[in-house]
Backbone as JSON Lines, residues from 0, in Angstrom:
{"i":0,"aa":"X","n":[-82.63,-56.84,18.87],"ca":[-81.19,-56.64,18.72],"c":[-80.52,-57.93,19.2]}
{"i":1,"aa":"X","n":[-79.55,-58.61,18.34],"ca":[-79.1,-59.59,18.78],"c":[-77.95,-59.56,19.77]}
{"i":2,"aa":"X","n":[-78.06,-60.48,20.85],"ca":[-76.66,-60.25,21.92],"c":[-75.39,-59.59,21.57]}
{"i":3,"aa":"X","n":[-75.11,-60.07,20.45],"ca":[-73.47,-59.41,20.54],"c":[-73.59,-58.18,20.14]}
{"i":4,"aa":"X","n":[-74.7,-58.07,19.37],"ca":[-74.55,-56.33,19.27],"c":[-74.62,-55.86,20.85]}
{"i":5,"aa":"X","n":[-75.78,-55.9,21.1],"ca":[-76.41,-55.31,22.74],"c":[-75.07,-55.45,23.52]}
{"i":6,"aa":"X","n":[-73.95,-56.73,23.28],"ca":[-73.02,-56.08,24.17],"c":[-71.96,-55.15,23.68]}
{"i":7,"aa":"X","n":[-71.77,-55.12,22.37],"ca":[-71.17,-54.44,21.74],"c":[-71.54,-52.83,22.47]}
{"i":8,"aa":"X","n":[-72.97,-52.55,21.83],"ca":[-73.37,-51.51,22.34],"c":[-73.14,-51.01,24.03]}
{"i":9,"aa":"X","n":[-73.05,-52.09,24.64],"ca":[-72.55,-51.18,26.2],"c":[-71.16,-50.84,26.29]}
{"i":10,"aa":"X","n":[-70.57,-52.05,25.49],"ca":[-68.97,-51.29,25.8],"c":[-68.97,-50.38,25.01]}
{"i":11,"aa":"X","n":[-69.2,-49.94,24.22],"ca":[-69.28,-49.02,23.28],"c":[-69.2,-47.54,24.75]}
{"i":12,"aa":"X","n":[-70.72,-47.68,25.21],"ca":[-71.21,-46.86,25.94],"c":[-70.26,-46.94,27.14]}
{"i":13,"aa":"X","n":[-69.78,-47.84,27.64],"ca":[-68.86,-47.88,29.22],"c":[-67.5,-47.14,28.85]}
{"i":14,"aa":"X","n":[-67.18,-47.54,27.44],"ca":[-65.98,-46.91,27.53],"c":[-65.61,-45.98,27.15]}
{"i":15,"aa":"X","n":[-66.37,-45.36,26.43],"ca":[-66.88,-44.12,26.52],"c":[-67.05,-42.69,27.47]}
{"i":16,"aa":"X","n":[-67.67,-43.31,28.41],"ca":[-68.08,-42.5,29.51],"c":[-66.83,-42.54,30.45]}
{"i":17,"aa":"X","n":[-66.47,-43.79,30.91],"ca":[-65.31,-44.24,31.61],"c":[-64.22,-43.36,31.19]}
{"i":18,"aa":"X","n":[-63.98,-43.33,29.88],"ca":[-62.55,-42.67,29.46],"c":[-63.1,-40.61,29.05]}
{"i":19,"aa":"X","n":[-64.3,-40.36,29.06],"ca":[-64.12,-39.47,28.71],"c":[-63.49,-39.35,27.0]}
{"i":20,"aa":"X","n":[-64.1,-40.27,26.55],"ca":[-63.19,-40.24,25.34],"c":[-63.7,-39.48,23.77]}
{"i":21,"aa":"X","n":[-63.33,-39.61,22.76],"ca":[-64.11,-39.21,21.61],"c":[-64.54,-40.06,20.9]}
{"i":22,"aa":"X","n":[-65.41,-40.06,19.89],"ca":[-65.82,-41.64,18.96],"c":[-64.8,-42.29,18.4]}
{"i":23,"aa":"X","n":[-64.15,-41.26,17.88],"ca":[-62.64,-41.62,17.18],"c":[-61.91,-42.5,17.9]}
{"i":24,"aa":"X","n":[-61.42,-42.19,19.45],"ca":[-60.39,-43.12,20.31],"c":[-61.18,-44.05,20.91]}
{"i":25,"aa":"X","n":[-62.66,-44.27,20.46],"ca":[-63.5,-45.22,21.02],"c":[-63.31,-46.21,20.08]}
{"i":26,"aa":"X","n":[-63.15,-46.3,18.48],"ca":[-63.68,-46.47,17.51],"c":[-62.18,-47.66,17.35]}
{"i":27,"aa":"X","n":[-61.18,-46.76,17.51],"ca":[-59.53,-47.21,17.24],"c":[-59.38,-48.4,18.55]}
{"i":28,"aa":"X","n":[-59.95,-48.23,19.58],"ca":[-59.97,-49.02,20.73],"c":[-60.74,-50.3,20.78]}
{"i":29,"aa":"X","n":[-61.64,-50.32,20.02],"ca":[-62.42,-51.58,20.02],"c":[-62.99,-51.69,18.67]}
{"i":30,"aa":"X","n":[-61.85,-51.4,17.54],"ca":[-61.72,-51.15,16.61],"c":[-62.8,-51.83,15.53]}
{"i":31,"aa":"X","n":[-63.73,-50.61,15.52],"ca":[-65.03,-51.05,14.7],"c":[-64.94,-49.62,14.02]}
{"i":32,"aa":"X","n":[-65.93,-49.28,13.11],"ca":[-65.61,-47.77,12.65],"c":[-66.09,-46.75,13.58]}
{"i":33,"aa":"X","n":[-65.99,-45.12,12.92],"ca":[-66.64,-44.47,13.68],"c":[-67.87,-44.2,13.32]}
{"i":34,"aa":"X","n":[-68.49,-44.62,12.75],"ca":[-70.27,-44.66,12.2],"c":[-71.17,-45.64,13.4]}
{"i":35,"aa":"X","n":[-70.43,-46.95,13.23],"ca":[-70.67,-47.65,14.45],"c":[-70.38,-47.26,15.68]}
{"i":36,"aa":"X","n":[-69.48,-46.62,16.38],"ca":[-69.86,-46.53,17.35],"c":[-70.83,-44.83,17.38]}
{"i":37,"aa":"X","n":[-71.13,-44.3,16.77],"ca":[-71.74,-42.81,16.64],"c":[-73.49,-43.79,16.28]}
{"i":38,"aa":"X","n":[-73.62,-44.78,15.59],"ca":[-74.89,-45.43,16.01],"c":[-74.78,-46.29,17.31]}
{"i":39,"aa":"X","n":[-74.25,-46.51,17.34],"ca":[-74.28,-47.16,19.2],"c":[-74.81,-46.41,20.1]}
{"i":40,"aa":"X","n":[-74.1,-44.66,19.85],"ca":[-74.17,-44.3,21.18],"c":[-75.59,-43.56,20.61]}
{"i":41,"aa":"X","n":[-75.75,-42.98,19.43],"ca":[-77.24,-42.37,19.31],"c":[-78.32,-43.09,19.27]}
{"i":42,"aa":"X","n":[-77.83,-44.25,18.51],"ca":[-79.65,-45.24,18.46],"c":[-79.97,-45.99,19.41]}
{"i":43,"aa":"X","n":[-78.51,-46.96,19.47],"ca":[-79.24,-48.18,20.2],"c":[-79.13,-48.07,21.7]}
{"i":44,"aa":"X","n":[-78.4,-47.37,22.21],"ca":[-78.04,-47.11,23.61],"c":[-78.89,-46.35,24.31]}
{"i":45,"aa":"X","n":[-79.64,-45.31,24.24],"ca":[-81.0,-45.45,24.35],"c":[-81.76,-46.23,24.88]}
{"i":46,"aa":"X","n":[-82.03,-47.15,24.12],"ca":[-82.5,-48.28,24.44],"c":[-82.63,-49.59,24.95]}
{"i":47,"aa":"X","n":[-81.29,-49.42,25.21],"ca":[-80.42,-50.6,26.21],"c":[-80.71,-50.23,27.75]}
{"i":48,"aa":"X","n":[-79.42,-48.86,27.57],"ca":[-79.46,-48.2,28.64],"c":[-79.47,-46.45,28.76]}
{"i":49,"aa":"X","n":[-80.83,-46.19,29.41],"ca":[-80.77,-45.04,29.23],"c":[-80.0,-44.03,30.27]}
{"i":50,"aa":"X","n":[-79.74,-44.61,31.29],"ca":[-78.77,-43.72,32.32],"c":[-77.6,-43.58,31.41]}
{"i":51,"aa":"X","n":[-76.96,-44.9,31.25],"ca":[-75.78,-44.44,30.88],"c":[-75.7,-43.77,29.11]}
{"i":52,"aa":"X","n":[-76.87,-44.01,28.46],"ca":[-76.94,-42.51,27.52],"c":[-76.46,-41.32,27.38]}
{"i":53,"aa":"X","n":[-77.86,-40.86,28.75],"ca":[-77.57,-39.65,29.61],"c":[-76.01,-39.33,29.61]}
{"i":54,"aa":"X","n":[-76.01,-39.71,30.12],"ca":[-74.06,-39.32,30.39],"c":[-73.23,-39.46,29.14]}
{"i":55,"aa":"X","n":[-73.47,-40.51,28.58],"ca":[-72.99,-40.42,27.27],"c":[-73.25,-39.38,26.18]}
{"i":56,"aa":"X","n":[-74.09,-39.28,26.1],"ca":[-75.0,-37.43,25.63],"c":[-74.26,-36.42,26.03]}
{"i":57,"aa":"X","n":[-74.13,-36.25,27.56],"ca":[-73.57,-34.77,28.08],"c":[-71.66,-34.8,27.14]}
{"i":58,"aa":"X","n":[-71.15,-36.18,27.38],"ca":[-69.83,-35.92,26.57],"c":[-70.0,-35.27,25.22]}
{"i":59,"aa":"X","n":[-70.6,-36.08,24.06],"ca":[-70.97,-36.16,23.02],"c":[-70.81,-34.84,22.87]}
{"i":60,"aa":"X","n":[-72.12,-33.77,23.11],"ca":[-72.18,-32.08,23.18],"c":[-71.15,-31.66,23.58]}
{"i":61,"aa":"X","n":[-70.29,-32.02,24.35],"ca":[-69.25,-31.34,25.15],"c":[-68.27,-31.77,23.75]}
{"i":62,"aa":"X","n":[-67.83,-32.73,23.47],"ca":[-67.01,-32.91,22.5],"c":[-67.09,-31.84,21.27]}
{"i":63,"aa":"X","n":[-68.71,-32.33,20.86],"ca":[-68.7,-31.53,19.65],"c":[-68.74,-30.03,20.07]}
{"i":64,"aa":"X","n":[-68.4,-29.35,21.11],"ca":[-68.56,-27.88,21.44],"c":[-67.07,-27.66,21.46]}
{"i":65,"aa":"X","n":[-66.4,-28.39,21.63],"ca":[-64.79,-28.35,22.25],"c":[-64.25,-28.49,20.29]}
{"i":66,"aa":"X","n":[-64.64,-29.54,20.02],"ca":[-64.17,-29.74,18.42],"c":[-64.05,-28.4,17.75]}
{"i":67,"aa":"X","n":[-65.5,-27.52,17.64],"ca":[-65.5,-26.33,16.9],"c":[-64.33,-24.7,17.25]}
{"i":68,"aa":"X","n":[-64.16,-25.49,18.97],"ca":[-62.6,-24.4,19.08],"c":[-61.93,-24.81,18.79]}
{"i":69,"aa":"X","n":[-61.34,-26.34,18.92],"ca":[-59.97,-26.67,18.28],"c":[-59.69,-26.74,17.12]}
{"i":70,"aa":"X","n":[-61.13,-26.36,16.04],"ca":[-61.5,-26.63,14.76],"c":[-60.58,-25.16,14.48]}
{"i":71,"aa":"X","n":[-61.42,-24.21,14.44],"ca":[-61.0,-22.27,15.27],"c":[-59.43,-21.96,15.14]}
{"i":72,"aa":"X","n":[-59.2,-22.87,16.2],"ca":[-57.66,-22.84,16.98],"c":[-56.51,-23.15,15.91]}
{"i":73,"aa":"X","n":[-57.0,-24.14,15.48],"ca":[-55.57,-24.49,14.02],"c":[-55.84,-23.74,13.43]}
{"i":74,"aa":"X","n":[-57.13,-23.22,13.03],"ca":[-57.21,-22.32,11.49],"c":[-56.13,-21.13,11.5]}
{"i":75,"aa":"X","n":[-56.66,-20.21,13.22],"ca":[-55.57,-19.64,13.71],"c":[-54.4,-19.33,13.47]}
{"i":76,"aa":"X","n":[-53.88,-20.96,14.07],"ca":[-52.6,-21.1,13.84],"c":[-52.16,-21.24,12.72]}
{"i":77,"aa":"X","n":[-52.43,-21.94,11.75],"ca":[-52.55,-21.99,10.07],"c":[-51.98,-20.75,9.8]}
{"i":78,"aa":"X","n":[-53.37,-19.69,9.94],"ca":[-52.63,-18.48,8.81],"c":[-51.72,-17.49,9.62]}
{"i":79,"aa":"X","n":[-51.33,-17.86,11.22],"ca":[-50.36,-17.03,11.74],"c":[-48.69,-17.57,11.32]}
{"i":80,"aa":"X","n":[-48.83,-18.98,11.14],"ca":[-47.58,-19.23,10.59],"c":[-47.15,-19.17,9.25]}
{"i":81,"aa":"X","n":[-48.4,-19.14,8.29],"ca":[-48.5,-18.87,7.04],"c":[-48.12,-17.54,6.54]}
{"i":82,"aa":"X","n":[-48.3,-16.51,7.27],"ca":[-48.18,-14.75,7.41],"c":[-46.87,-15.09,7.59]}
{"i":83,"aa":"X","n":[-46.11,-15.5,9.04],"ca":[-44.84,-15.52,9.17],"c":[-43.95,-15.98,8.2]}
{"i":84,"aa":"X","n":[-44.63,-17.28,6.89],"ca":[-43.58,-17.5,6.5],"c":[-43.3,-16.76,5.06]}
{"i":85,"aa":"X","n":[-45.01,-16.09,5.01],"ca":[-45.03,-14.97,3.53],"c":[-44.13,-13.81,3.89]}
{"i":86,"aa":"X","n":[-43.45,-13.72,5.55],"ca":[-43.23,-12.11,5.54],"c":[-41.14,-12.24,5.64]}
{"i":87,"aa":"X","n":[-41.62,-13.7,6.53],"ca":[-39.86,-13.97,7.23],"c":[-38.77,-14.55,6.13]}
């Protein structure tokens, strides 16, 4: 892996973890796509560094577990305001 990736790949991973953030506000922040940083944090980081993986991992799951309620949550809201506006 050539240097600038490898450092690419830690900030990728620091700021990440640091901010608690999602790929998306990782992606807009050190504005590369979100494919790149979603291979950053699955392939190469790993392999750089695996502590801070680890931790990077536990967000990742946590994100994508949190995504599928807020996914839920609009749909929700969607057809409760949709009802209100078929009825009001």
């Amino acid at each position: 892996m050539n240097e600038r990736i490898a450092e690419r790949v830690l900030n990728v991973g620091l700021t990440y973890v640091e901010n608690e953030s999602t790929v998306r506000d990782v992606a807009k922040k050190l504005k590369v796509s979100k494919s790149t940083v979603h291979k950053d944090l699955r392939e190469r980081l790993p392999k750089l560094n695996p502590s801070l993986y680890r931790t990077a991992e536990e967000i990742l799951i946590r994100n994508t577990e949190e995504r599928a309620i807020r996914g839920g949550q609009a749909t929700k809201e969607y057809w409760e305001k949709r009802r209100g506006d078929l009825l009001g």
